[in-house]
C-alpha positions in Angstrom: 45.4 -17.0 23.7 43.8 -15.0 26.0 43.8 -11.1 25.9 43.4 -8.0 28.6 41.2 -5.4 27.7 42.1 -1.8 29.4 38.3 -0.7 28.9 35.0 -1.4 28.0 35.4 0.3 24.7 38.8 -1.6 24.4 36.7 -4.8 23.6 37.4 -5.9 20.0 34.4 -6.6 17.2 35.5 -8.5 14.5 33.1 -7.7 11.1 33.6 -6.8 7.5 35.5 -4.0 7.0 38.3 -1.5 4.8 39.9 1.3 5.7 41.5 2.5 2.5 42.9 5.6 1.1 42.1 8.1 -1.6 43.0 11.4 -2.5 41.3 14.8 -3.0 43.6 17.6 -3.0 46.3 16.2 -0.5 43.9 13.8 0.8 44.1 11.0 3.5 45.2 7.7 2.6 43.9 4.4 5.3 41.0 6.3 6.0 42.2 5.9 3.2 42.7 9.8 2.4 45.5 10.1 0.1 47.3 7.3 -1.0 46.0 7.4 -4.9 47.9 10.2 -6.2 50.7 11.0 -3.2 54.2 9.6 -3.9 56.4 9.4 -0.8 59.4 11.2 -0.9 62.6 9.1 -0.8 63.8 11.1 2.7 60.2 9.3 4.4 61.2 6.2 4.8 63.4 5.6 7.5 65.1 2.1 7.5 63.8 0.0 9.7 65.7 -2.4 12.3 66.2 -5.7 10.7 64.2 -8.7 13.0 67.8 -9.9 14.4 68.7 -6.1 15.4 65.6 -5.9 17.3 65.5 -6.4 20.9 63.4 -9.8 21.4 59.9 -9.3 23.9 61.0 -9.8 27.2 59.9 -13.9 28.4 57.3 -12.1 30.5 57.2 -8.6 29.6 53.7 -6.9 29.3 52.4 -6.3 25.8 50.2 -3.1 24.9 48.2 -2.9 21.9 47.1 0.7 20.9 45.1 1.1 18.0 43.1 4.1 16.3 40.5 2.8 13.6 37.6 4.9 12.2 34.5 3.0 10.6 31.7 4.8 8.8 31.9 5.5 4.7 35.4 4.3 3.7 37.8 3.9 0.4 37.1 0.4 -0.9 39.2 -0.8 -4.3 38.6 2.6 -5.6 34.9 3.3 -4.8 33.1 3.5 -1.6 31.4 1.5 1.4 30.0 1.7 4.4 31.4 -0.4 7.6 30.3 -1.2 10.6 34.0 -1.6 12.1 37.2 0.1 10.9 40.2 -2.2 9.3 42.1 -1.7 11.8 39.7 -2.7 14.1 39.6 -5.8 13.1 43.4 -6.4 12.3 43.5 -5.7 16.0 41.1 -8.4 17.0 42.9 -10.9 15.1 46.4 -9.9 16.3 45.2 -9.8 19.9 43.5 -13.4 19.5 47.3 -14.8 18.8 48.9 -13.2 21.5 48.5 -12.1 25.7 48.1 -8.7 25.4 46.3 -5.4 26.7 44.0 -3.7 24.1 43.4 0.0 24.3 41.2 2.0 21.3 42.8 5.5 20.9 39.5 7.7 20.5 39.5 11.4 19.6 37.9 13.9 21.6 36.2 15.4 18.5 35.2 11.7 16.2 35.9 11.9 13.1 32.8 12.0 10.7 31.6 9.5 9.3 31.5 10.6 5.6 34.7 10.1 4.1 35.5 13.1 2.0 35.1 15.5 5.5 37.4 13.0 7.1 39.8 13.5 4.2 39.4 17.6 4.7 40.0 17.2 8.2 43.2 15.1 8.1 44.4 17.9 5.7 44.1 20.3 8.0 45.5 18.4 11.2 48.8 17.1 8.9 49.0 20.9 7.2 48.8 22.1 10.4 50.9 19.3 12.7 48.0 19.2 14.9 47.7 17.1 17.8 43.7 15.6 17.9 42.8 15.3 21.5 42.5 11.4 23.0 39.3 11.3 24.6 40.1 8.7 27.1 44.1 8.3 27.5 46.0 5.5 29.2 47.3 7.4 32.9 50.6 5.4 32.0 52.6 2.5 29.8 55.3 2.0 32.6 54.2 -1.3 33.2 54.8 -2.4 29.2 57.7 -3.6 27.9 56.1 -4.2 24.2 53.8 -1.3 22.1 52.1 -2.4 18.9 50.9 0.8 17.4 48.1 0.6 15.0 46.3 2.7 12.4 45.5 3.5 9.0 47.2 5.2 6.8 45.9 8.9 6.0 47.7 10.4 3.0 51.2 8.1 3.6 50.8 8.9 7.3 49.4 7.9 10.2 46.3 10.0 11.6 47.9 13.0 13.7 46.4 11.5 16.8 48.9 8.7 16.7 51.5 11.3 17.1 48.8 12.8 19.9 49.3 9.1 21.7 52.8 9.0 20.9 54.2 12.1 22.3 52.1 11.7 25.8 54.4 9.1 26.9 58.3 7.8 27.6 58.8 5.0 25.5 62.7 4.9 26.2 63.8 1.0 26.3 60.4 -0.3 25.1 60.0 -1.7 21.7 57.4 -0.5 19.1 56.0 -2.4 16.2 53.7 -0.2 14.1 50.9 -2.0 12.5 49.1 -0.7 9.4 46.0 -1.0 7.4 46.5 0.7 3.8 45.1 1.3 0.2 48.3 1.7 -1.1 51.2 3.2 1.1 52.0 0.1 2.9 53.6 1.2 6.4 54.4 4.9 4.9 55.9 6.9 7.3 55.4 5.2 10.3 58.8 4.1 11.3 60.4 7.1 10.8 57.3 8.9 13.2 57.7 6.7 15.7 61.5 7.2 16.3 60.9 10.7 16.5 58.4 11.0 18.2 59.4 7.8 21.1 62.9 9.0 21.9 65.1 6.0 23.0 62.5 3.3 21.7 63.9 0.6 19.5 61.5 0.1 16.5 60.9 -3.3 15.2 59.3 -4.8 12.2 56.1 -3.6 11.1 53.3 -5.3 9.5 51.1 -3.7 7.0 47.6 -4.9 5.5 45.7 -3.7 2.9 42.7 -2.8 4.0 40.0 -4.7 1.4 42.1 -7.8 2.3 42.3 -7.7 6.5 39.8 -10.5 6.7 42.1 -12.7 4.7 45.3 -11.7 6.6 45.4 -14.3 9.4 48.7 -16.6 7.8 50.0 -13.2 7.2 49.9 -12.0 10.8 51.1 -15.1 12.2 54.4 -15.5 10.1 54.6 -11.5 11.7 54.1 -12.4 14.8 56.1 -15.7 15.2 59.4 -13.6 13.4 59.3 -10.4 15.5 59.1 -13.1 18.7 55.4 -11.7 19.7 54.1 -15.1 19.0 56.1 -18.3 20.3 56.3 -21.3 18.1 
């Protein structure tokens, strides 16, 4: 299917890539900045709604995909590379070559580095601190979107704190959000339970998760996602 793209910068590349998560200190974890030695606490994980308690996408409601992905030096099965485009990225692409959607890259005012240990000292920081990163170019609205997929790694069995940035900016009352995840180990971490609190009134439905070695590979995976949330008709 055919996809929108909000901006220039919106347009999706699809290459080689893994955005995984390690941990120094407290570390970051999909950026992969602290997933190796962080245990989630049982009170993080909310319970999600179950597929059949989830409002179904409107027949010809509007779908918005967010996404924040960082390239550069990432985690990768325990070591290190380099990649030319972030995992979630590319787990974008692929999800927005299934379904009509609009596709719009969440960018920080101040980019990340590209070597992965600052990245994991900076995330410290911004989740120590409950920062919000500034988005250097944000959406003027989502009014017109029924449907949000927001995606990102997963920093230290979080998203990165400029998902909570893009989250708060905006009233997602009577929309439905799907977080979407790339991971080292964490799986969807926290994500449910942020977005409920930080989108007031939004129903939360299923979220997928990908590790982020294996994103390349993930295409059966994201369909059977996309055909039982209703984002993809049969």
């Amino acid at each position: 299917m055919n996809h929108r793209t909000i901006d220039r910068r919106s347009v999706l590349r699809t290459a080689v890539t893994g955005l995984g998560a390690a941990m120094i200190t407290a570390g970051t974890s999909g950026c992969a900045t602290g997933e190796r030695n962080a245990r989630m606490p049982a009170q993080e994980t909310a319970p999600s709604l179950s597929v059949q308690d989830t409002p179904s996408p409107r027949e010809n409601g509007r779908i918005l995909l967010a996404y924040f992905s960082r390239a550069g030096e990432n985690y990768y099965y325990g070591g290190r590379t380099g990649l030319n485009t972030g995992n979630t990225e590319v787990l974008a692409g692929m999800i927005s070559k299934l379904i009509t959607c609009d596709v719009h890259r969440i960018e920080a005012t101040d980019p990340y580095p590209d070597d992965y240990d600052g990245t994991v000292a900076r995330n410290v920081r911004e989740q120590n601190a409950d920062a919000r990163p500034a988005i250097a170019t944000p959406l003027p609205s989502i009014d017109q979107y029924d449907t949000v997929l927001l995606a990102s790694g997963i920093w230290n069995v979080r998203a990165p704190m400029i998902m909570t940035t893009f989250a708060e900016r905006y009233d997602f009352a009577g929309k439905t959000i799907y977080p979407v995840t790339t991971y080292a180990m964490s799986g969807l971490g926290t994500t449910e339970r942020d977005c409920a609190r930080s989108c007031p009134g939004a129903a939360i439905g299923e979220g997928l998760a990908v590790r982020g070695e294996e994103v390349q590979d993930a295409g059966p995976d994201i369909e059977s996602w996309l055909q039982r949330t209703g984002l993809l008709k049969s």
